[in-house]
C-alpha positions in Angstrom: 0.0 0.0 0.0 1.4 3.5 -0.6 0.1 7.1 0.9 -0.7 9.4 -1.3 -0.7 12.8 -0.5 -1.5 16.0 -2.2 -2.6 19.0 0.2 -1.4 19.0 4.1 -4.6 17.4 5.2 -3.5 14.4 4.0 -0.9 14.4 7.1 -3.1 12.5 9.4 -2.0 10.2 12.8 -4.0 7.5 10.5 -1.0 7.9 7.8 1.7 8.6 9.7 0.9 5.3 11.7 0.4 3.8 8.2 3.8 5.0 7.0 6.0 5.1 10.3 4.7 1.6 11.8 3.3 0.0 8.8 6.3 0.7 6.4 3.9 2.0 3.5 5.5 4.2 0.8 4.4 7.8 0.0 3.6 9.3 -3.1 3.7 12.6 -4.2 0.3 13.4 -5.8 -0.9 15.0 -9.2 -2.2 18.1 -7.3 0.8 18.6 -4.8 3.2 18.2 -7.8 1.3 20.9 -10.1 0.9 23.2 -7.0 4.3 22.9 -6.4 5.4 23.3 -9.4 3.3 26.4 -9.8 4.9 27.7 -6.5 8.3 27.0 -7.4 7.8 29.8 -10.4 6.6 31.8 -8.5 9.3 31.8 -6.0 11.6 32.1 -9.1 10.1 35.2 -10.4 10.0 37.1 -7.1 13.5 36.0 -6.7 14.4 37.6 -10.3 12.5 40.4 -9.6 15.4 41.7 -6.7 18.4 39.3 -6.6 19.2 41.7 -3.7 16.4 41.3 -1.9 16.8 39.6 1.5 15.6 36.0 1.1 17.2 34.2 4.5 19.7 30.9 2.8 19.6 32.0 -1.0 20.5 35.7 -1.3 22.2 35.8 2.4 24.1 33.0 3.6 22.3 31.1 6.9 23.3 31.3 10.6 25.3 33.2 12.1 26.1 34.2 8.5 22.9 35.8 8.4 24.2 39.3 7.2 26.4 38.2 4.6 24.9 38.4 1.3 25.2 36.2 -1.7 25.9 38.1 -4.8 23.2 37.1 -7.4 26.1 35.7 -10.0 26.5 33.2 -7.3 23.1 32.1 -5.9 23.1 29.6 -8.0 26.8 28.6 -7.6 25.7 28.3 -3.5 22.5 26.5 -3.8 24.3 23.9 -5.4 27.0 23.8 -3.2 24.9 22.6 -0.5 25.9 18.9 1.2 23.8 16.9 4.4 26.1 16.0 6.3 26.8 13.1 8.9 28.6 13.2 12.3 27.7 16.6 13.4 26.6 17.3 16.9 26.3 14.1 19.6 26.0 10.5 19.4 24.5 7.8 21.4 22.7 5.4 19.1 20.4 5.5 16.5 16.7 6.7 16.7 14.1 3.8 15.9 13.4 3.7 12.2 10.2 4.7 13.3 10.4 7.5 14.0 13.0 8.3 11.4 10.3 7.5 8.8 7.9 10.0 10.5 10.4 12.6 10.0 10.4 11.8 6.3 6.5 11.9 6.4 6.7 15.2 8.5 9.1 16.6 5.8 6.8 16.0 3.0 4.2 18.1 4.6 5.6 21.7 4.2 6.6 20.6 0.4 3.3 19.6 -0.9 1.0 23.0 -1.3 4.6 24.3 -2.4 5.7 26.6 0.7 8.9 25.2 0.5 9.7 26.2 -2.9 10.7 23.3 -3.8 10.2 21.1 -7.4 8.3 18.3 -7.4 11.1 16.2 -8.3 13.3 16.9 -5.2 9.7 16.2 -2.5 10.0 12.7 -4.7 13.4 12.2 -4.1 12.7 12.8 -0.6 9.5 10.3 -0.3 12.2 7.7 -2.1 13.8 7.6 1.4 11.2 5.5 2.7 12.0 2.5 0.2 15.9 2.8 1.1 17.9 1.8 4.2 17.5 5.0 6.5 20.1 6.6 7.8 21.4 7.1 11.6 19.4 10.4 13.2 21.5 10.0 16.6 19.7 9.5 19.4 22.2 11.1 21.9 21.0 14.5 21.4 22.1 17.3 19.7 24.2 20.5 19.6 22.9 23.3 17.7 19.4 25.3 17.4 16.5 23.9 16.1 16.3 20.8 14.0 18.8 21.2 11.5 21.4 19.2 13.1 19.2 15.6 12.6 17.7 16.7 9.4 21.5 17.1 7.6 21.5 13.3 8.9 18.2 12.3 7.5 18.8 14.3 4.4 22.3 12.9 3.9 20.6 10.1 2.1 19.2 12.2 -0.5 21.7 12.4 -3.0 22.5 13.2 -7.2 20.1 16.1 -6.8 21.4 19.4 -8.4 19.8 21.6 -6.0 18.9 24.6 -7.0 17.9 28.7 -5.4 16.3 27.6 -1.9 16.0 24.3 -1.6 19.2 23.0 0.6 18.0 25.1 3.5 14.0 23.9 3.1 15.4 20.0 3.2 16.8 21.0 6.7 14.9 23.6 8.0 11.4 23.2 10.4 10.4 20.8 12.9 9.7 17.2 11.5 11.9 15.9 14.5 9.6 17.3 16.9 6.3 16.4 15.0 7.3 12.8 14.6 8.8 12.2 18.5 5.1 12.5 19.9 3.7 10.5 17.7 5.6 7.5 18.1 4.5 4.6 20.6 2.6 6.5 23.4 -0.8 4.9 22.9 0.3 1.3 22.7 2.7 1.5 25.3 0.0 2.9 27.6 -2.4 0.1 26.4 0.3 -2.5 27.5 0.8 -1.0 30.8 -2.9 -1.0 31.4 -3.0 -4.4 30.4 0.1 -5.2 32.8 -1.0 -3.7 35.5 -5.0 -5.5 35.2 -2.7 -8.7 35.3 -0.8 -7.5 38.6 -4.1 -6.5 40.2 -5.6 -9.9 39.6 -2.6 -11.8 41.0 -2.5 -9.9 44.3 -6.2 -10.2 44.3 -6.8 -6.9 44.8 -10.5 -6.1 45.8 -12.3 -4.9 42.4 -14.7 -1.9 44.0 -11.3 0.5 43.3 -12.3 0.0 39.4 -15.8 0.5 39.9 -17.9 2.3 37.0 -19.4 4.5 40.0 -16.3 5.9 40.1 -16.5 7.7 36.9 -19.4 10.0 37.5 -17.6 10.7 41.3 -14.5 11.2 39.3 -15.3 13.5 36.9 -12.6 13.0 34.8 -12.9 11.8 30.8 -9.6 10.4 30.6 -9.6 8.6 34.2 -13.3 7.5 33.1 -11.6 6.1 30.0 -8.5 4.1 32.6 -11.4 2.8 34.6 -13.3 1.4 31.9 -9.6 -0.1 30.4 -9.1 -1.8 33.8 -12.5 -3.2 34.0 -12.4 -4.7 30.5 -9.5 -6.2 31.1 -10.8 -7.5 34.7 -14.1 -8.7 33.3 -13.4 -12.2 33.9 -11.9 -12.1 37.4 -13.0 -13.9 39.9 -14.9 -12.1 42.9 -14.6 -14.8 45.6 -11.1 -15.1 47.3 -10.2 -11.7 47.3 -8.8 -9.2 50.3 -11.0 -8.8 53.1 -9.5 -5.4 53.3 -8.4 -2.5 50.8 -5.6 -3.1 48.6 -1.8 -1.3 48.9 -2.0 1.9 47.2 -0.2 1.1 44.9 -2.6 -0.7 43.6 -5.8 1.6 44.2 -4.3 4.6 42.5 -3.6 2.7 39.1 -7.0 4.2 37.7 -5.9 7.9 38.3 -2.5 7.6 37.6 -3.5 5.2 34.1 -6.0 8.3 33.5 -3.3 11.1 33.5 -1.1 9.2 31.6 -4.3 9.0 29.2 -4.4 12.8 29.2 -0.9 13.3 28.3 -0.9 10.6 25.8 -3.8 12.9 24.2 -2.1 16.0 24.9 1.1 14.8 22.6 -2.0 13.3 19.8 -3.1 16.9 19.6 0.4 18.3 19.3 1.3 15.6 17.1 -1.8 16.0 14.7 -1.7 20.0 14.7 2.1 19.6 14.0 2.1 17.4 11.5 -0.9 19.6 9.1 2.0 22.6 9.7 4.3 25.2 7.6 7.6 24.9 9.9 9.7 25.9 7.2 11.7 29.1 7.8 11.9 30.8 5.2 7.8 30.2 4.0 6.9 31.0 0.3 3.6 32.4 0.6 2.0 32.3 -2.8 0.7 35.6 -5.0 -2.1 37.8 -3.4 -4.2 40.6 -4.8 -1.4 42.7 -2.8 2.0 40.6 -3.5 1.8 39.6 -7.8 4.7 37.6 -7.3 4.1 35.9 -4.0 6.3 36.9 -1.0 9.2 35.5 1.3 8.5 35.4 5.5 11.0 34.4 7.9 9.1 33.0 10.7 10.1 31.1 14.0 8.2 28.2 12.9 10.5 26.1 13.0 10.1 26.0 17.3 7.4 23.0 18.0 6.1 24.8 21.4 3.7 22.1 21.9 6.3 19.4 21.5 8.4 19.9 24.9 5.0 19.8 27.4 3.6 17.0 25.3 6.8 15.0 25.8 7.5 16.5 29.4 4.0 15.3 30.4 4.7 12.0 29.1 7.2 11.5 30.7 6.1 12.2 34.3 3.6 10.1 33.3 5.5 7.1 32.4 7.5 7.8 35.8 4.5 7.6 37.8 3.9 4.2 36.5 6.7 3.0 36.7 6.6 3.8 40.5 3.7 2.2 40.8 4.6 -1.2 39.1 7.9 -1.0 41.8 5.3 -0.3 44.6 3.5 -3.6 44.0 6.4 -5.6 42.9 7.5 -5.2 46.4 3.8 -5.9 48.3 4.3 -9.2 45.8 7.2 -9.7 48.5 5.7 -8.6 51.2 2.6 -10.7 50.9 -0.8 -9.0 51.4 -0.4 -8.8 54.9 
């Protein structure tokens, strides 16, 4: 099966779970190719208009560089000089392919209505990575601003293209590291820890009223509604007779509330993830020709920053933590006994 997309809506959790887990292959569509072929013009002509014209990466070199201008006899000349690189900033491992093919997915998304400037062929040679070997996006960190430093890993893999005005920086540029890092495995690791824990409640043999559905009106709480109703499921076929005369550990009693904010951030990072991945985080945007701008127009923008991605992952995290306190809690009353 293959992903085809042609407008950002087409970057759904649906298809980045089709291409990151289920290896499908992406193809640039008819529409995204003619828009961004139209865009790519466009870009062109408002470039030609003022060679001298600030455009951040293709008439001013990037970075710290920022005020050093590229003399328009040698735009071209630059653009093609541009090379991904490898080895840059720290190591530690290799990210999960994964989530290295939901940064190529991410990518795609700022290419296809064509605010990346970019020609059709270069957003396929890009959606080629998925049917190569990936590269190594190290997982150790990095040591530079934004993304940059992982995308000239990813992007290392894309080579023989003659790049031309623009499009080295938008291969690098933007926040697909970010988008894809949410998206990967919450929900099913969540699912198995529920599942885990069900399992640890029914060994101890835990009384049941601590999972009761009456809790979820008392509660008040969609997402610890949602944990009760998980741990019930799961305990449907657990026995009632033989169980403690008195209340569990509570360890075992706050599962439900702690399973239901782990719920909540798990949606939290969804929402981040889903917004993210419909988003421009190129920087510079094309934006296309308006009644007030014939030739389209150039913006440098910040948004390449994911804001929502730090929290997201932040809340995940405390999340998993809490868990994981709780599964060492009842480990040890497994020792202990249930007296």
């Amino acid at each position: 099966m293959t992903v085809v997309v042609n407008r950002r809506s087409d970057f759904t959790l649906e298809n980045f779970q089709r291409v990151a887990f289920g290896r499908e292959g992406v193809e640039i569509g008819p529409a995204a190719r003619d828009t961004m072929a139209a865009a790519r013009r466009g870009f062109l002509a408002l470039l030609d208009s003022d060679r001298s014209a600030f455009i951040y990466g293709t008439t001013t070199r990037p970075g710290i560089e920022v005020s050093t201008p590229v003399p328009p006899e040698r735009q071209r000349e630059f653009a093609r000089s541009f090379r991904a690189e490898t080895g840059l900033g720290f190591g530690g491992g290799c990210h999960d392919e994964q989530i290295v093919r939901g940064m190529v997915f991410a990518r795609l998304a700022d290419f296809v209505q064509g605010h990346a400037k970019v020609r059709p062929e270069v957003a396929g040679r890009v959606a080629a990575l998925l049917s190569s070997p990936l590269p190594c996006v190290p997982l150790g960190g990095q040591a530079g601003p934004g993304e940059i430093l992982p995308m000239l890993h990813l992007m290392a893999a894309v080579e023989g293209l003659d790049l031309e005005e623009g499009e080295g920086l938008a291969l690098i540029n933007g926040s697909p590291y970010s988008t894809a890092v949410p998206a990967v495995r919450a929900k099913h690791r969540l699912a198995h820890a529920e599942l885990v824990f069900a399992l640890s409640i029914d060994a101890f043999r835990a009384p049941l009223e601590a999972y009761d559905e009456a809790l979820e009106d008392l509660w008040g709480d969609q997402h610890q509604a949602a944990a009760l109703r998980s741990l019930r499921a799961h305990l449907a076929s657990a026995e009632e007779a033989g169980r403690l005369t008195h209340q569990a550990p509570v360890s075992f009693r706050v599962v439900p509330r702690l399973a239901g904010e782990a719920r909540r951030a798990v949606a939290q990072a969804e929402q981040a993830a889903a917004t993210a991945l419909r988003s421009v985080s190129l920087n510079p945007v094309y934006l296309p020709p308006d009644a007030g701008h014939p030739l389209g127009r150039m913006a440098s923008t910040g948004g390449f920053h994911n804001a929502a991605a730090s929290p997201a992952l932040q809340a995940l995290s405390a999340s998993w933590a809490e868990l994981a306190l709780a599964a060492e809690r009842q480990i040890a009353c497994f020792h202990r006994g249930a007296d």
